[in-house]
Biotite code that builds the C-alpha atoms (Angstrom):
import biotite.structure as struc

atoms = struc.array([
    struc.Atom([107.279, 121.663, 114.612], chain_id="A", res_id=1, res_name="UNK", atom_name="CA", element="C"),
    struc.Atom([105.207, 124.987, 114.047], chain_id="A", res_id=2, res_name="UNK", atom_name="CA", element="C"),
    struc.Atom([102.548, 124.821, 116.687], chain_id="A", res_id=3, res_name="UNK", atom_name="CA", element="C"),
    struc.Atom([100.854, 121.929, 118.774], chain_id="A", res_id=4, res_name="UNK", atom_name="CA", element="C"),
    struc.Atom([97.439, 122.619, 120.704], chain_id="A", res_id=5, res_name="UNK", atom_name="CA", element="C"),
    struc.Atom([95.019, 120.720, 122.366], chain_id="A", res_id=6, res_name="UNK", atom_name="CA", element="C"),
    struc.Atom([91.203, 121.322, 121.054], chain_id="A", res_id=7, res_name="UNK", atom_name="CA", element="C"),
    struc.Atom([88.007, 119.562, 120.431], chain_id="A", res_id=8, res_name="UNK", atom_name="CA", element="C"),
    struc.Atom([87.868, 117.489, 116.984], chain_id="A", res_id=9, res_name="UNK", atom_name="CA", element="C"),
    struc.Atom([85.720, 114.955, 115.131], chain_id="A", res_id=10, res_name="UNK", atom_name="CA", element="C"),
    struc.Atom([86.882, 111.085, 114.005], chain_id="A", res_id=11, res_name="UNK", atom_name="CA", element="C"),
    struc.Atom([86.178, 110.402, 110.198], chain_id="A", res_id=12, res_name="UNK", atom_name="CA", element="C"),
    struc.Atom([87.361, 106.790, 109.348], chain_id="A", res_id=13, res_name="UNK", atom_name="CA", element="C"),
    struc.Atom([86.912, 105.659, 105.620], chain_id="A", res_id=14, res_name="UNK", atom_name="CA", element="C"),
    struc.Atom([86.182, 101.846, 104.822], chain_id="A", res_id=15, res_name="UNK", atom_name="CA", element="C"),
    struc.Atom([88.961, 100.274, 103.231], chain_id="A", res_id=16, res_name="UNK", atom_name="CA", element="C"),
    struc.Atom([88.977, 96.349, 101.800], chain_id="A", res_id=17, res_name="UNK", atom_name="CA", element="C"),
    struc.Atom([92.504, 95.660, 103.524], chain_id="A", res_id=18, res_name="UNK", atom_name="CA", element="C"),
    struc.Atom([92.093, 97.959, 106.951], chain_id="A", res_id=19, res_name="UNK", atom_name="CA", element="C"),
    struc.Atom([89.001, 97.673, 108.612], chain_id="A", res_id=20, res_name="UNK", atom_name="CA", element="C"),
    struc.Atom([89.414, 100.334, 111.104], chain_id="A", res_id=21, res_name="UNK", atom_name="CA", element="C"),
    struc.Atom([85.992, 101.652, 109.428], chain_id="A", res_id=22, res_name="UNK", atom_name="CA", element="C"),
    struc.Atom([84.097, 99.047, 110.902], chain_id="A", res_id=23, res_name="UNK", atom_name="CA", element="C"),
    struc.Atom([85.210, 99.305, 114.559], chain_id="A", res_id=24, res_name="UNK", atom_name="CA", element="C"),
    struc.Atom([82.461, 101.472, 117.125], chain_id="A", res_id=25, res_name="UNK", atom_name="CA", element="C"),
    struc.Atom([84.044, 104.881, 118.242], chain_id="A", res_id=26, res_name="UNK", atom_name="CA", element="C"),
    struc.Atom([81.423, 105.884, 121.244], chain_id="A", res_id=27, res_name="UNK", atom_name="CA", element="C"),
    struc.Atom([83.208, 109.214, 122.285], chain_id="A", res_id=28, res_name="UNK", atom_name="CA", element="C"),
    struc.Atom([86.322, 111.009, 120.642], chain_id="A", res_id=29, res_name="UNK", atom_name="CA", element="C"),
    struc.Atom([87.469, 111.840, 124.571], chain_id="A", res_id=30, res_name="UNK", atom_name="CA", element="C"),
    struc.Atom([90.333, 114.154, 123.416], chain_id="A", res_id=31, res_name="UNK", atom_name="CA", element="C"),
    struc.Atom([92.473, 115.231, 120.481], chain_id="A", res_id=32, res_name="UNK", atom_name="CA", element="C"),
    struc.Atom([95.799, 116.886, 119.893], chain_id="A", res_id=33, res_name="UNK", atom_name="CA", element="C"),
    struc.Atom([96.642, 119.075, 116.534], chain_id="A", res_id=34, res_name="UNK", atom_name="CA", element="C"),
    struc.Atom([99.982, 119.564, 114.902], chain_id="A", res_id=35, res_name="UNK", atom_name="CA", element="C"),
    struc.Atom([101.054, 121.716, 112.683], chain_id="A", res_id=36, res_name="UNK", atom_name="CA", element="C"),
    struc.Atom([104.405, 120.254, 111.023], chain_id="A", res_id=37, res_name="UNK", atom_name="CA", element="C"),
    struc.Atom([106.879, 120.656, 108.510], chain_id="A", res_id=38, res_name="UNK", atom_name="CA", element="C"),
    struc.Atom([107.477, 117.908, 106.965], chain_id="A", res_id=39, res_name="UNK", atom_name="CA", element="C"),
    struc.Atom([109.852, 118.910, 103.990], chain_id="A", res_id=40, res_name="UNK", atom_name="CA", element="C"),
    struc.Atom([112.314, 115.925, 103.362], chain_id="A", res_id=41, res_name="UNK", atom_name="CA", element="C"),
    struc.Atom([116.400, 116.273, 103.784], chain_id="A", res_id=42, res_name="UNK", atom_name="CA", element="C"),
    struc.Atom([118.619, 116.330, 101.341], chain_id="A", res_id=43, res_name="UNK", atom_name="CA", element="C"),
    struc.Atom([118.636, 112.938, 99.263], chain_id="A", res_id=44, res_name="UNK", atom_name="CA", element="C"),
    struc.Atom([121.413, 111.155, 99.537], chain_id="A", res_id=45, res_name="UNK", atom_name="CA", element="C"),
    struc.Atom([122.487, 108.465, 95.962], chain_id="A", res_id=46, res_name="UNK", atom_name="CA", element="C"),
    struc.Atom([123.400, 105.363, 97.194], chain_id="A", res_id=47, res_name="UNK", atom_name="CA", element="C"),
    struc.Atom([123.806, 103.522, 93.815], chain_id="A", res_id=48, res_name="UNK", atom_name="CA", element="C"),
    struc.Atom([123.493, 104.985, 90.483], chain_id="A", res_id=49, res_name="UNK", atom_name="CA", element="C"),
    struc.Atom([122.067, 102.242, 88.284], chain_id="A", res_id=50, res_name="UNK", atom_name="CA", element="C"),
    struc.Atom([123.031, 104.834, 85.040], chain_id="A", res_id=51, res_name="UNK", atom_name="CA", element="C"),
    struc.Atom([126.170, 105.033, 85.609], chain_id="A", res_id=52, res_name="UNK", atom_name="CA", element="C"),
    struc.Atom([128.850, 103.145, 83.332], chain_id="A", res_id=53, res_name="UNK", atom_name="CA", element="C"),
])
């Protein structure tokens, strides 16, 4: 984690056909916390090679 802070913020929720979220009232966004990540994966790991003879 690279920073975390606590700020004001707006609420932007897209319609989608399988997650209706969109469609649900929001009457006050009352709070909102920001983080700034890293979010680089590990190093893979091959569990089966399917190429291999």
């Amino acid at each position: 984690m690279r920073g975390a802070w606590t700020g004001p913020a707006r609420l932007e929720l897209l319609a989608h056909a399988l997650a209706p979220l969109a469609d649900l009232p929001v009457r006050e966004v009352v709070s909102a916390s920001h983080l700034l990540t890293d979010l680089t994966p590990g190093q893979p790991e091959v569990v089966h090679d399917y190429l291999a003879r």
